[in-house]
N, C-alpha and C positions, 0 to 999 in steps of 0.2 A: 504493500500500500504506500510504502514511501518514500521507495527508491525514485519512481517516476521524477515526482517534486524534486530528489536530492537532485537526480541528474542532470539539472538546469545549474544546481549551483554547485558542480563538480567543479570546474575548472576557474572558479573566482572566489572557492573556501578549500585552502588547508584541509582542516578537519573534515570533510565532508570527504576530498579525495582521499582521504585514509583511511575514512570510514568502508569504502569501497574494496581498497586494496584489503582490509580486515575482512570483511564481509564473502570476497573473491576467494580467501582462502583457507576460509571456515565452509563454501561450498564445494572446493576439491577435496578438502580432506575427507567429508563425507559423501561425497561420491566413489575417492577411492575407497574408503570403508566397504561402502557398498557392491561396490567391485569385488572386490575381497572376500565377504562377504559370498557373493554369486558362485566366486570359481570355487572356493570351498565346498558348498552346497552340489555343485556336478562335480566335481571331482568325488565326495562323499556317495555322492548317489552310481557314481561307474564302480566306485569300489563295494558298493552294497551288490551291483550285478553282478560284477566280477566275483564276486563272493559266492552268486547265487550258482551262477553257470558259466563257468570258463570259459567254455566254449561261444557263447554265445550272448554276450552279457547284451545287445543292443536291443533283445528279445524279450529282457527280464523287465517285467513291471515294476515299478519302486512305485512306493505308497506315500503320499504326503505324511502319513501320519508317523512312515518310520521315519521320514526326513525331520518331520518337526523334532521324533527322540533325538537324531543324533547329529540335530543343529544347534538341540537347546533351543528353541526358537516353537512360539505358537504359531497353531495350523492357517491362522489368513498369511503370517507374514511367508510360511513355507508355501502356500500356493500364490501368493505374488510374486517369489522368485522365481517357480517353476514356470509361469505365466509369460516374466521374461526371459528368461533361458529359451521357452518356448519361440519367444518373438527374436530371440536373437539366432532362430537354428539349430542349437544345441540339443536340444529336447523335444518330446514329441508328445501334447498332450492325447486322451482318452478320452476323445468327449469331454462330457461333464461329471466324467469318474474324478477320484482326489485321486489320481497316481498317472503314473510318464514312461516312457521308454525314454534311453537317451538315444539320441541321433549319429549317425556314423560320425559327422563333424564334432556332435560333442565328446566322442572320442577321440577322435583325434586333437582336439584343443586339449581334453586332460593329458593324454602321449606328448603333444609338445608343451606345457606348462611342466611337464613331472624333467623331461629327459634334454630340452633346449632353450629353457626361458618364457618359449612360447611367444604368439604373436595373434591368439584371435580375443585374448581381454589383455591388452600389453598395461594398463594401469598394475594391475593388480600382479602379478605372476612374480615377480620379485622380492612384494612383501610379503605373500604367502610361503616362499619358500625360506626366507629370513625367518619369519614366524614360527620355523617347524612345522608346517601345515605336514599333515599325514596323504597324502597325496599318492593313491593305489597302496598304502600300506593296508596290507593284511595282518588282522591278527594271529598269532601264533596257535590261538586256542580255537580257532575256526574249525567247523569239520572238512574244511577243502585242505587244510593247511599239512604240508609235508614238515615231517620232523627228521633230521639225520644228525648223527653222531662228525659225520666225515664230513665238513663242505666241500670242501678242494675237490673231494672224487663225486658229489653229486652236481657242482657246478663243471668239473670238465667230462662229466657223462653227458650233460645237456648242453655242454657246446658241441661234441663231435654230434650230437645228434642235431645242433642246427646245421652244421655244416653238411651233413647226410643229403638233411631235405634240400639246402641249397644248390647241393650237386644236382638233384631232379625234380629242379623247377619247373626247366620244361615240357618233363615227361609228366608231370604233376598238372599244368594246365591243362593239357590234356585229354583230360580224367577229372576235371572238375568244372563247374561251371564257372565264366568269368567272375560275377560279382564275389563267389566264396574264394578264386583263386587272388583276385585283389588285396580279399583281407587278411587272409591265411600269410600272405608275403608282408601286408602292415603285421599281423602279428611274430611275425619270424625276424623282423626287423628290430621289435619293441623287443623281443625276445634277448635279442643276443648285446642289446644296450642294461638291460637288466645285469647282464651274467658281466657286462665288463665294468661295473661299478664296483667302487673301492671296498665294502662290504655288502656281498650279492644275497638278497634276500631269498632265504632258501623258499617258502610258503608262495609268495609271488612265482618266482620262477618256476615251481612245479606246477601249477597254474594256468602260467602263461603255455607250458610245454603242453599240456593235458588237453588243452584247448586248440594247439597246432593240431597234435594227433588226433582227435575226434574230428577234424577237417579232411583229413588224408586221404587221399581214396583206397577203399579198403584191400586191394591189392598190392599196394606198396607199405602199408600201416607195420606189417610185422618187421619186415627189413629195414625201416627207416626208426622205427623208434626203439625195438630191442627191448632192453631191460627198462624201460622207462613203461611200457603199456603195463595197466593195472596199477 
């Protein structure tokens, strides 16, 4: 109501143009808030799918009501984010159900916020990761979650076996249709940027393999993944 008025007397009161530069930067901070804020809430909701189905997380419904648990946040303000998530691509509402699928792009904005900085919310992705944001962290206690004794030998079992599938891409296209074989190669991608991080998350990366191999076509499945199927 009274910026209009100030803005006449911006440029012949001091205090008026500071009030503005204040004013300007009390409104970035909470929009990057709210940025932050947003990427958290899908990046939480791909890791509730990825949780559900490895294989297939873009498939998995997420329920406003689990987002509101585990944003802390009540259920209008979880479906005003989902809402825009939704208008920004990321997400795919249900009607007028309270839950979402997330959208291929919004997986891939979580893949490049987690593993290059990212560049489809570039506000926010830097202080999320400053933050500790959990960002595809799985828990340990999950029932998807792999437990070993050995990393060393479960992280260089699951590199020769991306290297395997690498070796028969081609013969892999194949035998599968284009849209699974696109993704099947983003996740073999994500895959082996997991396995070369300074401490490689055993639970994720069993995960992410389980989820290659359920794409495979089923005559190459047993040669290509070995001791990793089951």
């Amino acid at each position: 109501m009274v910026l209009h008025p100030l803005e006449a007397l911006r440029v012949k009161t001091p205090q008026v143009a500071a009030a503005f530069v204040w004013f300007n930067k009390i409104m970035d901070r909470l929009h990057n808030q709210h940025q932050l804020t947003k990427a958290k809430f899908l990046s939480r909701a791909f890791e509730l799918a990825l949780e559900k189905d490895p294989a297939k997380p873009t498939r998995v419904q997420v329920t406003l009501e689990e987002m509101a648990t585990l944003m802390d946040i009540d259920a209008a303000t979880a479906r005003r984010i989902r809402d825009e998530l939704a208008q920004d691509g990321l997400v795919k509402r249900i009607g007028n159900y309270p839950m979402f699928l997330i959208e291929p792009e919004g997986r891939r904005a979580v893949e490049r916020m987690h593993t290059e900085g990212g560049s489809t919310l570039p506000t926010i992705v830097n202080q999320y990761n400053a933050s500790g944001g959990s960002i595809l962290q799985v828990a340990t206690g999950s029932p998807n979650a792999t437990q070993t004794a050995n990393v060393g030998d479960k992280v260089a079992e699951t590199r020769a076996f991306t290297e395997r599938v690498t070796a028969k891409l081609d013969e892999i296209e194949q035998l599968i249709a284009s849209e699974q074989f696109v993704s099947l190669k983003a996740d073999l991608e994500f895959l082996k940027e997991k396995l070369d991080e300074p401490t490689p998350r055993l639970p994720l990366i069993a995960q992410l393999a389980q989820g290659i191999i359920s794409g495979l076509p089923s005559e190459l499945m047993g040669a290509l993944a070995g001791s990793l199927l089951g």
